[in-house]
C-alpha positions, 0 to 999 in steps of 0.5 A: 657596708651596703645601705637599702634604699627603701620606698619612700613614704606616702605620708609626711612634711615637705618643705615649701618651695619658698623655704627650700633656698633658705634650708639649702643655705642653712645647710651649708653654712651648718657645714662651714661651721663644722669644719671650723668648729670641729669636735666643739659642734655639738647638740644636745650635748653629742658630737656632731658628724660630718658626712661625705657622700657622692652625688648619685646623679652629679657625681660631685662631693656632697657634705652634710651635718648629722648628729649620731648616737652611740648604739647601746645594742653594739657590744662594749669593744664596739664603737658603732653609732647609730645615724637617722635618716629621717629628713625631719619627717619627710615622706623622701629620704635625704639627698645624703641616704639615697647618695649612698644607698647609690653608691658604687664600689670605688667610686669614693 
């Protein structure tokens, strides 16, 4: 799977600087949870994925909480799902998109 990284948008919601710390533990405890709760996470309803990716500048294992959808353009005897990478409206990608648009072919 080759994943793009586009250019970034110019318009969109950053978190302020004071938020950051509190989004980052947030964060890991959503994925504390997800390895806890397994396949019982869900929201709205869909279950929740837990994305492993390597860090593109440190190299260390990253984890993060996604929710997916299943694509309905995909044929009937096709599982493929669908994953947003919209950083709640951010003009950045994520840290986990821009890991794997970065990745290198064995580096997994």
């Amino acid at each position: 799977m080759v994943v793009e990284l586009t250019p970034r948008g110019t318009r969109g919601w950053e978190a302020p600087r004071l938020l950051r710390p509190l989004i980052g533990a947030m964060s890991r405890m959503q994925v504390r949870l997800c390895h806890r709760m397994g396949d019982l996470m869900r929201v709205q309803g869909q279950p929740m994925l837990l994305l492993s990716t390597v860090g593109a500048k440190t190299g260390k294992l990253r984890q993060t909480v996604l929710c997916w959808f299943p694509d309905s353009d995909a044929s009937d005897n096709d599982n493929s799902w669908l994953v947003v990478a919209s950083g709640a409206g951010s003009a950045k990608h994520p840290a986990w998109f821009v890991n794997m648009a970065q990745s290198r072919p064995g580096l997994h």
